[in-house]
N, C-alpha and C positions, 0 to 999 in steps of 0.2 A: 079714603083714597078715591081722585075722582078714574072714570073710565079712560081716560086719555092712560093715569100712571098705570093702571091694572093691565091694558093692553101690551102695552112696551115691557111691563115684568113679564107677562104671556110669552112674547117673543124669546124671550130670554131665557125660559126655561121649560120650553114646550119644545119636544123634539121629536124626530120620524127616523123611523130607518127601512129599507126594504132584506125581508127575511123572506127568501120563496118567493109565492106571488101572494105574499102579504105586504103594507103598508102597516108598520108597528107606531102608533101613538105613546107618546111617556112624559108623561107628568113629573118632573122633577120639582115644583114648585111647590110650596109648602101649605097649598090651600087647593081645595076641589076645583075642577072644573067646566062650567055647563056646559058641555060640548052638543050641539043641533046637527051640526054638518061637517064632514070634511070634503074640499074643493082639490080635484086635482090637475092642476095642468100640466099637459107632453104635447111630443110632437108625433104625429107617424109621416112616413113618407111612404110618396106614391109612386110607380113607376110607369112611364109613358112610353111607347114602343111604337114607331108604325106600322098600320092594319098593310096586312098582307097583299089584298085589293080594293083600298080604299084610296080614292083621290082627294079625301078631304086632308088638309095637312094639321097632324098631329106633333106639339112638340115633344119631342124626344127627352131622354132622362130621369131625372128625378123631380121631384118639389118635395117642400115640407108645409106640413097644414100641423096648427098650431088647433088642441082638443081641450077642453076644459068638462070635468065630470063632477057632478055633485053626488056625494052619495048621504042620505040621513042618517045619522048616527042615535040622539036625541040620548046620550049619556050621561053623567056624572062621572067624573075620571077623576079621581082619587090620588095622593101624592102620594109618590112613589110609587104606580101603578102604570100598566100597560094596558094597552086597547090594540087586541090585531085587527084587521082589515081585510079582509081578502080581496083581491083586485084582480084575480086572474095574471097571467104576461105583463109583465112590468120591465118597459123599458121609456129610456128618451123621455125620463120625469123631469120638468123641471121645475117646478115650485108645487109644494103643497102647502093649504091654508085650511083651517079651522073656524067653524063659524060659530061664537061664542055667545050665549044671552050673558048681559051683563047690566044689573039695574031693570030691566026687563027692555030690553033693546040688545039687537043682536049685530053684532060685528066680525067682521073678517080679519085673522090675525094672521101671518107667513108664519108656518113651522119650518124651525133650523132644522138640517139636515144633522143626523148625529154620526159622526166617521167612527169607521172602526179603527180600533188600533191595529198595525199590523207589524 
């Protein structure tokens, strides 16, 4: 199986969920996998107010700045196994990615979001 078909099966059964201020990893896929890193990017936003006695002009509101964290894992994730994370306050996620050695070269794959049933 070349690294192109392995990545795209990755995607397809590598999933995340947030539980607390954890990021949960799950290997549904029917073979291990090298996990080095997971990548997370959100947003936070900032809030801008004008200074009391200041005549410089400050724009007012909000913005959003766009975060990206790596954190090293350097795993072996197991099928049918989970991997928690702890990330502290989790909020305004919006993609997380897994950085996989595959063939001895390491790649970046999008983990699905897994929904809860409700």
């Amino acid at each position: 199986m070349s690294a192109e078909e392995l990545i795209r099966r990755l995607e397809n059964c590598l999933t995340y969920s947030i539980k607390e201020s954890s990021i949960v990893l799950e290997n549904v896929c029917d073979f291990p996998i090298d996990i080095r890193a997971i990548e997370i990017e959100y947003y936070i936003y900032i809030s801008r107010a004008q200074a009391a006695q200041s005549t410089e002009h400050v724009e007012l509101g909000r913005f959003r700045k766009r975060v990206f964290e790596r954190v090293s894992i350097e795993q072996v994730l197991q099928p049918s196994t989970s991997l928690n994370i702890y990330f502290g306050i989790i909020k305004n996620i919006e993609n997380v990615y897994v950085v996989v050695n595959i063939d001895d070269k390491q790649y970046r794959v999008k983990v699905l979001e897994k929904k809860e049933n409700k």
